[in-house]
Structure formats: structure tokens, C-alpha cells
Steps between C-alpha positions, in 0.01 A plus 500: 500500500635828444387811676558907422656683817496864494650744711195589697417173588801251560296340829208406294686282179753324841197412658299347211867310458439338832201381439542353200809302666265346771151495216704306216822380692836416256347773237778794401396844513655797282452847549541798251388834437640846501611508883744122458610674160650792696639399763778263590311285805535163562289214343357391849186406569445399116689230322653765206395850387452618112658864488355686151230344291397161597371315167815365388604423842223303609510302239873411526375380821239317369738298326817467681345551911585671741826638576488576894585788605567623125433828381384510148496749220375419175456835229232530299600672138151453297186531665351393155669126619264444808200297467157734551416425868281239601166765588291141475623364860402793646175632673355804435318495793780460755657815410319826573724795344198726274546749319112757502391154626677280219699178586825603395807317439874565480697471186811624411614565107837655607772464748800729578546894514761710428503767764671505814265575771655465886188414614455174219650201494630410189592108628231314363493569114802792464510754290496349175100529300369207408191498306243231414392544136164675444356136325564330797387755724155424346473131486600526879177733569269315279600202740455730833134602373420182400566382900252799620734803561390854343721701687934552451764589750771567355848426696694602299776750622411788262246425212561847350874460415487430182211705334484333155459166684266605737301639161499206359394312841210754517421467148433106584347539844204698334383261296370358844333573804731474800565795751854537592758665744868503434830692678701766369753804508355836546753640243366269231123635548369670184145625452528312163539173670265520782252558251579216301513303796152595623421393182658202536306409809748620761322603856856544707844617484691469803867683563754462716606775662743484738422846708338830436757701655805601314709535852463163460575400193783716443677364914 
């Protein structure tokens, strides 16, 4: 089983870990996520932790076991090279994220960004963009429609980076009817794109912004 720690909540993933030891004794447990990518801890309490993206990786250990105590890190180069996820083992009705009373879902179409925030971590999928091609971007929502979700988040680091990509993304996300949010940069806001966006069915844009005061920022 592998489990996602985060920064904010390291007690929760170390106690699910000891329950699944007594629950299904003899069964290895790997953690990832963006708080093992950063930081140099030790393995303990899981059997070996995936630092950066975890397809590749898991399926190394799929085939070869367990390595205890082994820290893995396996790159992903083309997004286009996954398999679409598997939407059909899972049940809409066990998650509860809406968005204006939607059953959304999370997808992601691109990984990596450029900038060098202090307040981001850039462990996970670096700075290098990768982007899953338009095509397969719509085969992959035809399949989350057809498994009763109407409604997009959008996890991707910042889905207005590249402006004739995110045209063309538009361009095929209003051909149907899903709602969607998505994260960006302020500095890549136009009035051009948020209209097309709108358009496009996007409700939400959510920024990070690491303070409002420029004492800050600037100590």
C-alpha cells in the first residue's frame, strides 16, 4: 500500500502505517508525496519511500519487491506514456469535493513549473513542463464523464503557463459540459484568458500568494 504524507499531516499517514501492520500483518507499506520528496528523513515506520513521481516507481516495485528501507526515485519524461487512470474502481459517491454542487474530480494534464517560488516546493515534479497532448486530454475526460463526474479540479501547478496550450485545452473543454477550477500565477492573468476560460467552463482560479506585505517579501 502506498500512502501520500504531507507536511501538515505526518501523524495521520504514521498512524494509518500502524494499523495496516497489525490489520494485514507481513504487508509493506510505502509512502510518497511532496513532504518525503523534500526532505531527507528516515524510511521508518514504512518499509521504503518513493521521492518525485511515483508511477514508474511503483511499478518497479511491482515487479522486483520491496527493497527495505530503500528510497526510490523513478523520473517521469512523457506524461503522454502513462496509462489514463483507472476512474472505473472508483466511487463517486465516497468522495464529496463539489464544485456549485457538482461532484468534482482531480485531474492533472501538466506537471512541473518553471518559477522559483520560496514558498513551493519544486520536489515532486521539478521544474521541467510536461504536457499531456490535447487528444489524450480528451479521451481521458470522455472516460471521467462516462463514470458520473461533471465537475474538474485541476492540480496542476499553473494551467495558465503556456497560453497557446491552455487555448487549445479550452478550445476542447467547450465542446462539453464540465465546470472546472484550476491554479495559477497572478502575473500570467490576462482579461483575454479569463474570458476564454469562463467560456471554457472555468468557475475558480486559485493563487498562491505567499504574503500581502512587501516588508515581507522583500526580508
Amino acid at each position: 500500500m502506498r500512502l501520500r504524507l504531507l507536511r501538515l499531516n505526518t501523524c495521520s499517514p504514521k498512524r494509518f502505517c500502524d494499523r495496516i501492520r497489525v490489520e494485514h500483518p507481513g504487508k509493506p507499506v510505502i509512502v510518497g508525496g511532496v513532504h518525503v520528496s523534500s526532505c531527507a528523513e528516515p524510511v521508518e515506520p514504512f518499509d521504503a519511500k518513493i521521492q518525485g513521481p511515483g508511477e514508474l516507481a511503483l511499478m518497479q516495485i511491482l515487479r522486483e519487491g520491496v527493497i527495505q528501507g530503500y528510497t526510490y526515485n523513478v523520473p517521469v519524461d512523457d506524461l503522454n506514456s502513462l496509462p489514463l487512470p483507472a476512474y472505473e474502481l472508483i466511487e463517486p459517491s465516497r468522495y464529496h469535493h463539489t464544485i456549485e454542487g457538482q461532484k468534482a474530480i482531480g485531474v492533472m494534464v501538466t506537471r512541473g513549473c518553471p518559477y522559483s517560488c520560496v514558498f513551493c516546493s519544486k520536489s515532486t515534479h521539478g521544474r521541467k513542463v510536461l504536457r499531456i497532448d490535447i487528444k489524450r486530454i480528451e479521451d481521458l475526460l470522455v472516460k471521467v464523464y462516462f463514470y458520473g463526474w461533471t465537475a474538474l479540479n485541476f492540480h496542476d501547478d499553473n494551467l495558465m503557463l503556456d497560453k497557446n496550450y491552455l487555448k487549445e485545452l479550452c478550445e476542447m473543454l467547450s465542446k462539453y459540459r464540465f465546470i472546472w477550477r484550476c491554479w495559477a500565477r497572478t502575473d500570467h492573468v490576462t482579461l483575454d484568458a479569463l474570458k476564454m476560460m469562463k467560456a471554457a467552463g472555468c468557475r475558480e482560479i486559485g493563487f498562491g500568494i505567499e504574503s500581502g506585505s512587501q516588508l515581507i517579501l522583500t526580508a
